[in-house]
C-alpha positions in Angstrom: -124.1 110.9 71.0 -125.0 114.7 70.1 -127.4 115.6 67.4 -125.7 116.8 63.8 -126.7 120.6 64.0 -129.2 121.5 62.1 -127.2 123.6 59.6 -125.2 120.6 58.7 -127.8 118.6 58.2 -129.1 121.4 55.5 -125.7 121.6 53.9 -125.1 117.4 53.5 -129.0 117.8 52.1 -127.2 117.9 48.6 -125.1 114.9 48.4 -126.4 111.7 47.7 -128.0 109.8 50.5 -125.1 107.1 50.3 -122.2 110.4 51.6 -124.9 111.7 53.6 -124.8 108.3 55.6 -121.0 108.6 55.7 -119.9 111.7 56.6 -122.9 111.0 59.7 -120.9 108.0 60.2 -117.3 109.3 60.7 -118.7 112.2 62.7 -120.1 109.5 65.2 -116.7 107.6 65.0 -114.7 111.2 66.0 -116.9 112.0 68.4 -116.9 108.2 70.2 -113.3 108.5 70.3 -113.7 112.0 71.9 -116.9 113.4 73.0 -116.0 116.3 74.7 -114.8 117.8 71.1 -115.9 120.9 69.7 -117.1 120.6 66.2 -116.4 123.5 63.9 -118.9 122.9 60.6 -118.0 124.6 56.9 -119.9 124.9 53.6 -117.1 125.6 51.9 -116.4 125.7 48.3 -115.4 122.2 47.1 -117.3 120.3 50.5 -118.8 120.6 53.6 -116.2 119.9 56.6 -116.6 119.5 59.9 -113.2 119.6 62.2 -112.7 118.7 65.7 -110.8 119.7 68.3 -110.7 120.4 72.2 -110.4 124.5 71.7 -112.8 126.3 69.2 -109.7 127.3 67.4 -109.1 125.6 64.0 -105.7 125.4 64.4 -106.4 122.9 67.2 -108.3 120.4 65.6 -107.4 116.6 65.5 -108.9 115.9 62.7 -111.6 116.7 60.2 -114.7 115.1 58.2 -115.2 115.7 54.3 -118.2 115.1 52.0 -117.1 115.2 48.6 -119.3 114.2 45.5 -118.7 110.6 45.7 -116.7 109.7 49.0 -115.8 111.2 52.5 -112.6 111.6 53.7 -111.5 110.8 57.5 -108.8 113.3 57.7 -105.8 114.2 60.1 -104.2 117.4 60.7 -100.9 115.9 62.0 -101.5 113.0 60.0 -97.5 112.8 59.6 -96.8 112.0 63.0 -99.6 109.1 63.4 -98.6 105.8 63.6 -99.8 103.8 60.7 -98.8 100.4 60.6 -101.4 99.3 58.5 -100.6 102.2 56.0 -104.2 103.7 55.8 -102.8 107.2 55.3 -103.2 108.7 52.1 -101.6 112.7 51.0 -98.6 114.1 50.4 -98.8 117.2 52.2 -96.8 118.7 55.0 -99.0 117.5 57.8 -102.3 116.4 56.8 -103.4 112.9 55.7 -106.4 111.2 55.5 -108.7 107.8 55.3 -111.0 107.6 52.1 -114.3 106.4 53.2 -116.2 104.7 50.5 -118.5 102.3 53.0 -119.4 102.2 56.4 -117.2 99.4 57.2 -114.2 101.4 56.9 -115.0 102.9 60.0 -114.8 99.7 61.6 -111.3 98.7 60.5 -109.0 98.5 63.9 -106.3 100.5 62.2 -109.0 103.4 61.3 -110.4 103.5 64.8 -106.7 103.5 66.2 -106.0 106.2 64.0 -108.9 107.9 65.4 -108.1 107.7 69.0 -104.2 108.6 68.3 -105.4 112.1 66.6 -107.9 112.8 69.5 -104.9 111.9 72.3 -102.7 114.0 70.3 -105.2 116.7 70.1 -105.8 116.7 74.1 -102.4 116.6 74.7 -101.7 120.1 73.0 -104.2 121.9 74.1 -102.4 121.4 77.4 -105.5 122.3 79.4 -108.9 120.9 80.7 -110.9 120.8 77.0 -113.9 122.9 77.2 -117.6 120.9 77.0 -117.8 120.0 73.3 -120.3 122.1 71.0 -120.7 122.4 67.3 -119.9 126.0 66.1 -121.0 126.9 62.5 -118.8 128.8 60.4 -120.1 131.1 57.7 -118.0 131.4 54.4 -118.4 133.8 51.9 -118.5 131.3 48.8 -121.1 132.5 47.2 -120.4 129.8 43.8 -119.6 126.0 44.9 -117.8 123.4 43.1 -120.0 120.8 44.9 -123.3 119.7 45.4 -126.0 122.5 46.0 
């Protein structure tokens, strides 16, 4: 398992210990399920994120990572065309849905993992070419106030 980069690690430094932990966790779940994934990492205004994908293109990630205040989310960029049976899915958007991790144990539920390796097919499949070696590319934003921990 690759390290967090080190700028992650600074930008989860805010959140409470107990998010810290999960958002470490889900990224180890993602990248499990597919470790040649590039990891794109934002400190963005409302949370830090942290998408994967087999391109370094955002538009071609699987799925994505959230810290929030209280509670990751485990999301999924073409969340809408996952199978679900277990109804895990949560959102109401066009295409994205996501898991709300509250404790590690959610990780561990077959229908999140499933979900998990689903996305990460999907997302080899478009790509539609040999995915390059995975790294972790940090994005710089220009928030410069944050509605989130600091």
């Amino acid at each position: 398992m690759r390290r967090p980069p080190a700028e992650l690690s600074r930008f989860l430094a805010a959140y409470d210990p107990r998010v810290r932990r999960l958002f470490l966790a889900a990224r180890a779940a993602v990248l499990r399920a597919a470790p040649g994934a590039s990891e794109l990492v934002y400190d963005a205004y409302n949370a830090v994120a942290a998408a994967y994908g087999f391109s370094e293109r955002l538009s071609d990630a699987f799925c994505h990572v959230a810290a929030y205040a209280g509670h990751v989310n485990l999301g999924f960029n073409r969340g809408v065309e996952l199978p679900d049976p277990e109804r895990l899915l949560a959102g109401s958007g066009a295409r994205i849905r996501h898991v709300r991790i509250e404790a590690p144990g959610d990780l561990s539920r077959a229908g999140v993992r499933a979900l998990v390796r689903a996305a990460a097919g999907e997302g080899r499949g478009r790509v539609g070419r040999a995915p390059a070696r995975g790294r972790a590319i940090v994005k710089r934003t220009a928030y410069t106030r944050k509605r989130r921990p600091r």
